[in-house]
N, C-alpha and C positions, 0 to 999 in steps of 0.2 A: 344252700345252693347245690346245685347237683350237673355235672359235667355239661348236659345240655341245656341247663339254665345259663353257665358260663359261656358255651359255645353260640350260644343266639343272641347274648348280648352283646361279645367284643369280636365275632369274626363276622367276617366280608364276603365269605366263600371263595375265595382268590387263594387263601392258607393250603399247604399240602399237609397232609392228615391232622388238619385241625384237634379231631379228639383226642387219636394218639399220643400225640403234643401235648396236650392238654390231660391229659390223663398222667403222663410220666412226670412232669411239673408239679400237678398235687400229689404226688406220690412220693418227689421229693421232697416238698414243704410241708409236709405232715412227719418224715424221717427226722427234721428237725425241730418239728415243733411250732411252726406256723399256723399250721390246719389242722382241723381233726377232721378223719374220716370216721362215718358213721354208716353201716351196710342198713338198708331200708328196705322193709317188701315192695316191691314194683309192682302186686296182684297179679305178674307174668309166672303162670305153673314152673316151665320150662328155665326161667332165668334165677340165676342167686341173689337178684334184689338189685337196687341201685345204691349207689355212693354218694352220701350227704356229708357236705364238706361244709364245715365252720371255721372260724379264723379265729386262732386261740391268742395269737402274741400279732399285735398290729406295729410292723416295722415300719411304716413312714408311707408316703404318699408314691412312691417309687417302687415298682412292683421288684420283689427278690430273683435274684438269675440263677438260674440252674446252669453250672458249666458242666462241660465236657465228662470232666475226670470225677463227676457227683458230687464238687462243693457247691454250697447253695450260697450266694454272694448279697449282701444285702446292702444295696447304692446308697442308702440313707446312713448308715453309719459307717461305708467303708469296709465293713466287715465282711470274712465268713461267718456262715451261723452253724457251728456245731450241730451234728447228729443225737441226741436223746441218747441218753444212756436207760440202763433198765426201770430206774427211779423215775422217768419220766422227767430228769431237768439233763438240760445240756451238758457235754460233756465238756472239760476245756481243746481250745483248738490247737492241734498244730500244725495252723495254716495260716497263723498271726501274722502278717505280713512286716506287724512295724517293725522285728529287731532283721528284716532282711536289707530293708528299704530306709535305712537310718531315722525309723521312729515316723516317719511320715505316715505311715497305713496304707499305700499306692500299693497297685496289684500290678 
């Protein structure tokens, strides 16, 4: 799927900068491991291709939230999901919230 494949199927045109949004999102879940992106020729001379986004780790039915401060927060298990290390697996987080929150996992 490809940014304007995603843009035409879940916005309204009501969003303010829809792609942008939408751009920085997969950019985050590809940093930890959600998505992969893939650069594609577009056949445009002028452009460096389009970005083909797959979904490598399927977190739950509840789409991952990109906060603020660039942790990626994933509503299904409660969790942050760790940034990728060079090896390509996660690294461990230390943004575990259960020993702040007496073990309950609450953010």
């Amino acid at each position: 799927m490809t940014l304007v494949d995603i843009q035409s199927t879940i916005c309204t045109g009501t969003e303010r900068s829809a792609k942008s949004n939408l751009c920085r999102w997969f950019v985050q879940l590809a940093r930890v491991g959600v998505v992969k992106s893939t650069t594609i020729d577009d056949g445009i001379l002028t452009s460096n291709g389009s970005n083909l986004y797959s979904i490598i780790k399927d977190v739950g039915p509840l789409a991952p939230i990109v906060r603020k401060n660039g942790d990626v927060f994933d509503p299904n298990s409660n969790q942050i999901i760790p940034p990728l290390n060079k090896g390509g697996l996660n690294a461990p987080s230390n943004s575990d919230t259960s020993a702040i929150h007496g073990g309950r996992g609450g953010i």
